[in-house]
C-alpha positions in Angstrom: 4.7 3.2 -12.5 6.6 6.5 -11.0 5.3 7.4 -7.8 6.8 10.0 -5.4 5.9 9.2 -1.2 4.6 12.3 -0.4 4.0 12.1 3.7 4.8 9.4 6.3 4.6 8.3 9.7 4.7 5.4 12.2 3.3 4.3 14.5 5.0 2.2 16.6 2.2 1.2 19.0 -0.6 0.0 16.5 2.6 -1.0 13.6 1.2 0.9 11.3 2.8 2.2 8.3 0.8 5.6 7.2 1.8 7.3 3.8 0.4 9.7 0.8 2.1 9.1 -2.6 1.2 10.6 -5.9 2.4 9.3 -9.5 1.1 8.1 -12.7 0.7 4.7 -13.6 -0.6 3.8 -17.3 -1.0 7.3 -18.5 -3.1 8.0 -15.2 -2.2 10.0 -12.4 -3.3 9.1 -9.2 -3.1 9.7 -5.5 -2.9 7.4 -2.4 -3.5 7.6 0.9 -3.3 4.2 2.6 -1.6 3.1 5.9 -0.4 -1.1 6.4 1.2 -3.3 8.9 4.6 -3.2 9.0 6.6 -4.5 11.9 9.9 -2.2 11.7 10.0 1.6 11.3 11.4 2.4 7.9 13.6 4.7 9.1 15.1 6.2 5.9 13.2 8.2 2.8 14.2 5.3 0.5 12.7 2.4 2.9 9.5 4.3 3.4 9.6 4.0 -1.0 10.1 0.3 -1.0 7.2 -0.4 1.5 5.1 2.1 -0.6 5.5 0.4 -3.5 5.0 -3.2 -2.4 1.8 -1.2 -0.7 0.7 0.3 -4.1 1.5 -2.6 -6.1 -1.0 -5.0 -4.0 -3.4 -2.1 -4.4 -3.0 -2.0 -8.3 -3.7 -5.6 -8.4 -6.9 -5.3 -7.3 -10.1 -4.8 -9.8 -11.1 -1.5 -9.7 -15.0 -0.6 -10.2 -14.1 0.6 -14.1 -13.4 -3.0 -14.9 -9.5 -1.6 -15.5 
């Protein structure tokens, strides 16, 4: 999977972890908007990657409605 975060933010308040990423995975390209707990601001572009990826990881995991 190669995935690039496109947008971010924080919010502190709620912990909430808010991104956009865009990649391909299997041949597909897709696009992600999701947001998740997390309870530290990821302060740097390449800590905002990692929790992505764990993010889009348990999303990819789940069944989708093709049966893929």
């Amino acid at each position: 999977m190669e995935f690039e975060v496109t947008a971010y933010s924080y919010d502190a308040a709620a912990q909430r972890f808010h991104f956009t990423a865009s990649g391909h995975r299997n041949g597909m390209r897709f696009t992600v908007a999701s947001h998740i707990r997390c309870l530290k601001d990821p302060v740097t572009p390449q800590n905002a990657h990692l929790v992505a990826l764990v993010a889009l990881t348990e999303i990819f995991k789940r069944p989708s409605a093709s049966g893929r």
